[in-house]
C-alpha positions in Angstrom: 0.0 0.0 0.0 1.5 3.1 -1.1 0.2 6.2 0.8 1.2 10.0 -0.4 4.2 11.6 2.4 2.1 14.7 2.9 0.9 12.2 5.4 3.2 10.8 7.0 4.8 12.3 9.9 4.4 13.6 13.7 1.0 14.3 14.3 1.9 18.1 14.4 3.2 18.2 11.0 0.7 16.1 9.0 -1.7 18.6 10.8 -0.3 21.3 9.0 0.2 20.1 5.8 -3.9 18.9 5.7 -4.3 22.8 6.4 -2.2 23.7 3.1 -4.0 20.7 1.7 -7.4 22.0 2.2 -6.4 25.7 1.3 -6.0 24.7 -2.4 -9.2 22.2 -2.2 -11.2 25.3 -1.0 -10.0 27.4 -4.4 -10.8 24.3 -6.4 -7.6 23.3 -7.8 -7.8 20.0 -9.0 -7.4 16.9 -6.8 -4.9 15.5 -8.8 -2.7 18.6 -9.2 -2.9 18.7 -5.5 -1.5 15.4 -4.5 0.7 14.8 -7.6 3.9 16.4 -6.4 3.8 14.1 -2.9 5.9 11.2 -3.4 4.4 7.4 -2.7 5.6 6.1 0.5 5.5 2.0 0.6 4.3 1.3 4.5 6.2 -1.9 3.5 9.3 0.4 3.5 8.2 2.2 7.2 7.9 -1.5 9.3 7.0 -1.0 13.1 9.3 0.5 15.4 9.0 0.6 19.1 10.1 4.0 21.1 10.9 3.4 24.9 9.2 6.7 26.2 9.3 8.4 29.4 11.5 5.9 31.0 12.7 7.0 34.4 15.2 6.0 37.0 12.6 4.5 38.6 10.4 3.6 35.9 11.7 2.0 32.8 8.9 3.8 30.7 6.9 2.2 28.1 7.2 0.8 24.6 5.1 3.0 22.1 5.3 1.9 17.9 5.5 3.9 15.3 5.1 4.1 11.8 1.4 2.9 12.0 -1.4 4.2 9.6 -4.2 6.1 11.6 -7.8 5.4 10.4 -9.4 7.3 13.5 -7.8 10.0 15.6 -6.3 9.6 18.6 -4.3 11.6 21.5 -0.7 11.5 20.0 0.7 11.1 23.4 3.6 9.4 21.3 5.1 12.9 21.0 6.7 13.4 18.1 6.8 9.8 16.2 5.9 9.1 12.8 2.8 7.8 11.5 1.0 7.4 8.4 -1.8 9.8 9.8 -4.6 9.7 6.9 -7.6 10.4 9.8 -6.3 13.9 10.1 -7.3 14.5 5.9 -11.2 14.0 7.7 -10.9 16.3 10.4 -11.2 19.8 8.5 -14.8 18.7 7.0 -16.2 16.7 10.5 -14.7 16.5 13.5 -12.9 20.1 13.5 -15.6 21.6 11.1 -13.6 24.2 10.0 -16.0 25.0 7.1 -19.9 26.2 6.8 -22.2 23.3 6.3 -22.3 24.0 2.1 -18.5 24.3 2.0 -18.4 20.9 3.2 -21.0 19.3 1.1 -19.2 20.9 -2.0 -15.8 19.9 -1.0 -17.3 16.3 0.2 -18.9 16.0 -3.0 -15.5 16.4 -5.2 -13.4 14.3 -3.0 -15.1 11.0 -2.1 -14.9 10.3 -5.8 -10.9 10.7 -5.7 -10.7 9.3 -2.6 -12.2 5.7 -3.6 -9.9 5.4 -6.4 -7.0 4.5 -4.0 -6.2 2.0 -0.9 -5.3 4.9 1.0 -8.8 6.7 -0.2 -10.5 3.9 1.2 -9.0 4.3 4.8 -9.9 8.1 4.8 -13.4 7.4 3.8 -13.7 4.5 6.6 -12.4 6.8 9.0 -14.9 6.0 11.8 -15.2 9.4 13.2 -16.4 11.2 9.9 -19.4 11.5 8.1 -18.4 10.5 4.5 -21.8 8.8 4.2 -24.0 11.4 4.9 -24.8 14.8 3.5 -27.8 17.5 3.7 -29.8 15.3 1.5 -30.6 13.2 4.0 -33.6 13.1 6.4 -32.7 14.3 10.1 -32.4 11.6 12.9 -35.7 12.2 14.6 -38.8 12.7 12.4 -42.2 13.2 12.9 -44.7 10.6 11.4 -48.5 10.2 11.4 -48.1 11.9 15.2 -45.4 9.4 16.2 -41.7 10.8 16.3 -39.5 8.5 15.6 -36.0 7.2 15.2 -34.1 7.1 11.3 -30.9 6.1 10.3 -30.3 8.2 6.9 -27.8 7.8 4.3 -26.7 8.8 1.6 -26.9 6.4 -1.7 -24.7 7.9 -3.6 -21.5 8.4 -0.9 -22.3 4.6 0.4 -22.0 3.3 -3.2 -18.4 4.8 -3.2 -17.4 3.3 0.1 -19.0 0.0 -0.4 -17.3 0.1 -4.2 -13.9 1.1 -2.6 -14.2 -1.3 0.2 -14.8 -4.5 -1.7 -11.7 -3.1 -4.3 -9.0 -2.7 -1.5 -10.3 -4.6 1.6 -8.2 -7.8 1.1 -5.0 -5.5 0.7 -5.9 -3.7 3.2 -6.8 -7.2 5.7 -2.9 -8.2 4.4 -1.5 -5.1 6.1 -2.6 -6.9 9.3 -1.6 -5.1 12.5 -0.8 -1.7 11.5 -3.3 0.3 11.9 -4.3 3.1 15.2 -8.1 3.3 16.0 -7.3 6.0 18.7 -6.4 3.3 21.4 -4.5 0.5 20.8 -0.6 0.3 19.5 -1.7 -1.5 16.3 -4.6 -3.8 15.3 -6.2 -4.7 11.9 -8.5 -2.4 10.6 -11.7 -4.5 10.3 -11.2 -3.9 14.5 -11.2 -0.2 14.0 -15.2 0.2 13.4 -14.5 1.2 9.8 -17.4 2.8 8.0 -18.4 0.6 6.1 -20.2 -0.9 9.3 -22.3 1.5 9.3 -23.1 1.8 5.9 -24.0 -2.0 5.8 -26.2 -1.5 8.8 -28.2 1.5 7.8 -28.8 -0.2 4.3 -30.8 -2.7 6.1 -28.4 -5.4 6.1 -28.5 -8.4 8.7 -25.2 -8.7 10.9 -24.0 -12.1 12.1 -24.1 -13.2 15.4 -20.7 -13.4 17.5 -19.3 -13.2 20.8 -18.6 -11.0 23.6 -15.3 -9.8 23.5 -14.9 -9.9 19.8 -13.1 -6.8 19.0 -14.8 -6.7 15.5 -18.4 -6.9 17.1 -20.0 -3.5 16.2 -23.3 -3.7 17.8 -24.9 -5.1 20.6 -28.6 -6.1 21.5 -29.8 -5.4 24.6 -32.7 -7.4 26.6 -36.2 -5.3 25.9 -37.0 -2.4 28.2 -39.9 -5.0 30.0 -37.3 -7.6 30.7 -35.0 -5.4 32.3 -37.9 -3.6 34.4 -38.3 -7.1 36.0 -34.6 -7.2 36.7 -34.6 -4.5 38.6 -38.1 -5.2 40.5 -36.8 -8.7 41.1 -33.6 -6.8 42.8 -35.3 -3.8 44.7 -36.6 -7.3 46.6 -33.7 -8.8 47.7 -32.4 -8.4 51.4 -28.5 -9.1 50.4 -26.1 -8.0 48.4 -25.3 -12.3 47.8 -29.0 -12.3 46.5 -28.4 -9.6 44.1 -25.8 -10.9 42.9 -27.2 -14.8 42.6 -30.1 -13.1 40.5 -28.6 -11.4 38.2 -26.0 -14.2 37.6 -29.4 -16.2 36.5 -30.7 -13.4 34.2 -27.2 -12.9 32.1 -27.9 -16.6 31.4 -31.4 -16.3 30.7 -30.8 -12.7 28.9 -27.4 -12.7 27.8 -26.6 -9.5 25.7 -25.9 -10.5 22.1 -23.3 -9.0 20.1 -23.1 -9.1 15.9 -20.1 -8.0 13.4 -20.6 -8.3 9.5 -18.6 -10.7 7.5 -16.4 -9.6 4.4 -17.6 -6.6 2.8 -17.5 -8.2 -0.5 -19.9 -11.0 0.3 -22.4 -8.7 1.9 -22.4 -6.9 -0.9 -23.2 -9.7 -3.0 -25.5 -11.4 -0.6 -27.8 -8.0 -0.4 -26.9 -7.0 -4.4 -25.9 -3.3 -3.2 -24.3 -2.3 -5.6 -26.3 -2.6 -8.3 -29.3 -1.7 -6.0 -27.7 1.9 -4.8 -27.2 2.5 -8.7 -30.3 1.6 -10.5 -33.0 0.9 -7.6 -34.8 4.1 -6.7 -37.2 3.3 -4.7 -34.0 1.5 -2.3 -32.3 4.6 -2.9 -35.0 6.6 -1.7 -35.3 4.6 1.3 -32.1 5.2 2.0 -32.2 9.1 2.2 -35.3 8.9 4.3 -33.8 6.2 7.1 -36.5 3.5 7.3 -34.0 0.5 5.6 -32.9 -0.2 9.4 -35.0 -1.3 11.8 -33.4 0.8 14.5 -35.2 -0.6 17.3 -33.9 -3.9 16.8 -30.9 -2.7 17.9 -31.2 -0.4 20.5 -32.5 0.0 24.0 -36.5 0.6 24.1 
């Protein structure tokens, strides 16, 4: 996977190049002029490092790698160590919002395209933290119908076709990388563990997860027992006169009532499995369904 070096660097200088970055994408100079005079970096080239930090004489510090590729952003308490940091390309349009809500959609609009063209496009736009699949088009989360507000889970068609298309394109090269990727927490893990997008594109195009386990780092969602169940819990508990009761009970109803936990398989196969692709293109009555937020049954999946 080759990855341009504008990104790649301590956290405070790929910061600062984004900003030069997104100067020129505001003027509308063209993608491809703007990222043609970076050279390629391998990662193959950049393996992982460790950096003893903060070691004292009465602490021999920790171990902290370097040279992994950021998908989310995290607290760079690894001071100044290098990392391919692509999540920081997202932050300008969502999590910093640096730009009015039509700047945004504009810029948005121009670069998912280039983005999806490239293994390195395809981390930025499953960056967890940023809204690549959603734009003004689509309906707010809480709507009002026939009297009854309720709960939707919008997206938009046309952004989730270009991460679902980019995904199934790059995920295997991506899943070969293996441990080298930073979800904001850990020193390096794969990225199907990093919550990518693509999750929850999959989910709020109505598609069925797979049941797993708990502690599987790649579970994405959890189902809770319904509101009634856990109302008798807690009556059942407000009657017991120890603390060895409590404990007996609620032991029982984990067994009876065990929380369930789902993660999807390859992107690729649900894709296939649920014909999304051809569905987002040509299928607009899907499509519309999309925008509006009623493909997921959101209470299936949340607590009444």
């Amino acid at each position: 996977m080759k990855i341009p070096s504008c990104f790649y660097g301590s956290h405070k200088k790929v910061k600062a190049q984004v900003s030069k970055l997104y100067t020129q994408i505001k003027k509308g100079k063209p993608l491809e002029d703007i990222f043609s005079p970076f050279e390629m970096f391998d990662v193959n080239d950049y393996p992982i490092e460790y950096v003893t930090k903060y070691a004292a004489e009465d602490d021999p510090g920790i171990e902290i790698a370097n040279n992994l590729i950021w998908i989310e952003m995290g607290v760079p308490f690894g001071g100044g160590l290098d990392h391919f940091i692509l999540s920081a390309f997202s932050d300008p349009l969502y999590r910093l919002a640096k730009f009015s809500p039509e700047e945004t959609d504009e810029m948005q609009a121009r670069l998912a395209p280039f983005l999806a063209t490239t293994a390195w496009g395809c981390v930025v736009l499953n960056n967890p933290q940023a809204h690549w699949d959603f734009t003004k088009r689509c309906s707010g989360a809480w709507v009002k119908i026939n009297g009854q507000v309720e709960r939707r889970c919008s997206i938009d068609p046309d952004l989730s076709l270009l991460i679902l298309e980019s995904s199934v394109k790059y995920w295997d090269d991506l899943l070969l990388l293996g441990n080298r990727f930073f979800d904001g927490l850990e020193q390096g893990t794969t990225i199907t563990k990093c919550q990518p997008n693509w999750y929850r594109v999959l989910s709020r195009l109505g598609c069925e997860p797979e049941e797993t386990f708990y502690g599987d780092k790649e579970a994405f969602c959890i189902k809770c027992p319904d509101k009634q169940v856990r109302q008798e819990l807690d009556f059942s508990l407000s009657r017991c006169s120890s603390e060895e009761e409590q404990k007996k009970i609620t032991k029982a109803f984990n067994l009876q009532h065990p929380n369930r936990y789902f993660k999807f398989g390859h992107v690729k196969d649900v894709c296939e499995k649920y014909n999304l692709l051809d569905r987002l293109k040509n299928d607009e009555a899907f499509r519309k369904q999309a925008l509006e937020g009623t493909l997921l049954n959101q209470k299936k999946w949340i607590n009444e």
